[in-house]
C-alpha positions as a printed NumPy array, in Angstrom:
array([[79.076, 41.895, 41.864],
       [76.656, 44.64 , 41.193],
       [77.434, 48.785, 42.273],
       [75.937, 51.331, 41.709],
       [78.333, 52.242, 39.122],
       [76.739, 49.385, 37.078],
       [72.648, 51.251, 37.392],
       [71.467, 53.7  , 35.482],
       [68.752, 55.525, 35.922],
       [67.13 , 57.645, 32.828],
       [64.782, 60.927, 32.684],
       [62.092, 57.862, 31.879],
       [63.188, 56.205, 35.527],
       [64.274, 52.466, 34.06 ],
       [66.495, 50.822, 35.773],
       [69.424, 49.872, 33.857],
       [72.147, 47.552, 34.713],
       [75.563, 48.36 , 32.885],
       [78.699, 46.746, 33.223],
       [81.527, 49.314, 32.979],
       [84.834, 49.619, 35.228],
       [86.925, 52.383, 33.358],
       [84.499, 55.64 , 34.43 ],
       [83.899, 56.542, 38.416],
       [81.779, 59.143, 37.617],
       [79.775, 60.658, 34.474],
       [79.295, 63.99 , 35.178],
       [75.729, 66.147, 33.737],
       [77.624, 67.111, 30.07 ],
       [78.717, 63.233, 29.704],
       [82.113, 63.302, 30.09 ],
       [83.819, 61.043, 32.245],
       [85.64 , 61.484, 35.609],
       [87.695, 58.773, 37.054],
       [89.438, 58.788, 40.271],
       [91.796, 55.587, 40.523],
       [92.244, 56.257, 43.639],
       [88.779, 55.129, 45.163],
       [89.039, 51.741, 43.148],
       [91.856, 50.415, 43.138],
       [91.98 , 48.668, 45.992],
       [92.293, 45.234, 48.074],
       [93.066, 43.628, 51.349],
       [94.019, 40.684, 49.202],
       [94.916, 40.816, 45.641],
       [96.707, 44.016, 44.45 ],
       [96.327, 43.223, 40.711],
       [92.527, 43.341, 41.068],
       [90.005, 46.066, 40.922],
       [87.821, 46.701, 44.247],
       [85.087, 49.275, 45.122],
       [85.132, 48.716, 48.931],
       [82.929, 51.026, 49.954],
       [80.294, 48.486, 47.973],
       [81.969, 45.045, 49.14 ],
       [80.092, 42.863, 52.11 ],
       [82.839, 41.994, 54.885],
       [83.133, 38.624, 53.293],
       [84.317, 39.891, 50.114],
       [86.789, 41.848, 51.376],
       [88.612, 39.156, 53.868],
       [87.901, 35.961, 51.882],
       [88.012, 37.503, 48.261],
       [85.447, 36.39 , 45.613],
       [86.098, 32.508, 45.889],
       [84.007, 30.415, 48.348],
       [81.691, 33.235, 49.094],
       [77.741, 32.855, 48.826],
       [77.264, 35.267, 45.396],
       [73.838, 35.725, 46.182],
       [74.491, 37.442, 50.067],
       [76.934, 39.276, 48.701],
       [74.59 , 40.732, 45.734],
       [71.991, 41.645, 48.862],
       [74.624, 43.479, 50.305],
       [75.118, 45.386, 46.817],
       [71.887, 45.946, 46.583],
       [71.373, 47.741, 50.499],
       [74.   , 49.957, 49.138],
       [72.507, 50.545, 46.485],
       [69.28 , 51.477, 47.939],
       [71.14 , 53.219, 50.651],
       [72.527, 55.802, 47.458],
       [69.112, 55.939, 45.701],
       [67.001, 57.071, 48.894],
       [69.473, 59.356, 50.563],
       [71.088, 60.667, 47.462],
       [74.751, 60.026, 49.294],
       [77.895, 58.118, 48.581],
       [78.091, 55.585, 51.239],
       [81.41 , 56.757, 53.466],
       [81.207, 59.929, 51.531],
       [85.124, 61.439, 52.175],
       [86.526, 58.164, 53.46 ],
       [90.15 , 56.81 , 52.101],
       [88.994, 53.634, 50.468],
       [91.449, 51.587, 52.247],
       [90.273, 52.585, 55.415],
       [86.639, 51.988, 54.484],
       [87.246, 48.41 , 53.562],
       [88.916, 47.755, 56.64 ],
       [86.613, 49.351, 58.696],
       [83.905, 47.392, 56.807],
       [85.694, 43.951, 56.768],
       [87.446, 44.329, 60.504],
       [84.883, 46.606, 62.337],
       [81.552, 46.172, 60.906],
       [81.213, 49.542, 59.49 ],
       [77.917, 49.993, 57.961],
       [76.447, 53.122, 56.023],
       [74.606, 55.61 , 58.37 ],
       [70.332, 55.616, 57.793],
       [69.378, 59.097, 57.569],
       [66.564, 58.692, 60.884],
       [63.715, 60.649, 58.879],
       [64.267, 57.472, 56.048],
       [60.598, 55.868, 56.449],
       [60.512, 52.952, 58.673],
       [59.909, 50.549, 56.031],
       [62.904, 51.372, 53.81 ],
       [65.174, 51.962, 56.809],
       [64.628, 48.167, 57.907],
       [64.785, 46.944, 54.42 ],
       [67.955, 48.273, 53.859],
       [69.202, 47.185, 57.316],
       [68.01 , 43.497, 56.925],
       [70.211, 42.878, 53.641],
       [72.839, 44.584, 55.345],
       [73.457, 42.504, 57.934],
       [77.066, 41.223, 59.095],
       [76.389, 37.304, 59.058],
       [75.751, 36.674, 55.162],
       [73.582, 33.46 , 56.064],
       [71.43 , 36.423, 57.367],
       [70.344, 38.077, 54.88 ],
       [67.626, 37.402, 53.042],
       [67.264, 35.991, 49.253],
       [65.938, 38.11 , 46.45 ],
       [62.654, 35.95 , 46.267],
       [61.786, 37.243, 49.599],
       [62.901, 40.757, 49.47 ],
       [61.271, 41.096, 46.396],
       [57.677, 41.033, 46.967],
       [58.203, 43.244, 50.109],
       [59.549, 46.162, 47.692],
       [56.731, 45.278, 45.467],
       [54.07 , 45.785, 48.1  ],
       [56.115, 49.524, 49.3  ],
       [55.741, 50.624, 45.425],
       [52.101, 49.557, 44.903],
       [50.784, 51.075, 48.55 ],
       [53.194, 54.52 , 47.102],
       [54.63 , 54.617, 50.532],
       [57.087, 57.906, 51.323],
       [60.489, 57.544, 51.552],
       [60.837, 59.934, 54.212],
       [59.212, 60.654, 57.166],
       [58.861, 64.605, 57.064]])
């Protein structure tokens, strides 16, 4: 499942995907900060490692298995969007375990600043939506965000 904890982001601005679960946080003089408290958790399986403030609902009810990996990637990547045009932590001060209830039992979804441009406000909001079958693939999303770079459109409205 991809975080944001898996992107990077260099002073050159290419996206990197990294696979690391041991650091939360890597603070501006590189060292490391890790909270276990806002990752380990689950609704299901207390031997496994969860970030639900990134989980779809699905995820966090039904677990990994029998879950379409490619909705629940969309989701990720909202979230991640979400974090890279507001500059917030999604549920900023929330207990995790709360979060992922709220997320799997009450549809809890991460706020969208209202000055976020139109365009990226529904983009985000279309691969976050509740009913996984509903969101759409990366073949179609991926043009769209294509077209918003080329035509250099703002990210915010003021």
């Amino acid at each position: 499942m991809l975080q944001s904890v898996d992107v990077l982001v260099p002073d050159c601005l290419i996206v990197c995907v990294v696979w690391y679960y041991t650091f939360h946080q890597i603070e501006d003089d590189l060292t490391a900060r890790i909270n276990l408290g806002d990752v380990h958790w689950s609704i299901l399986d207390d031997r496994k490692m969860y970030y639900p403030h990134w989980n779809p609902p699905e995820v966090l009810y039904k677990g990994l298995k029998n879950v379409n990996m490619k909705a629940v990637n969309m989701w990720n990547y909202a979230i991640i969007l979400f974090e890279l045009f507001t500059r917030q932590i999604p549920y900023d001060g929330m207990v995790p375990a709360i979060v992922g209830w709220k997320i799997a039992t009450k549809g809890l979804k991460p706020t969208i600043p209202e000055d976020l441009s139109p365009q990226f406000s529904r983009l985000i909001q279309i691969c976050l939506n509740y009913d996984p079958a509903e969101r759409p693939l990366l073949s179609k999303v991926k043009p769209i965000v294509e077209q918003m770079v080329r035509e250099r459109l703002p990210l915010h409205t003021s």
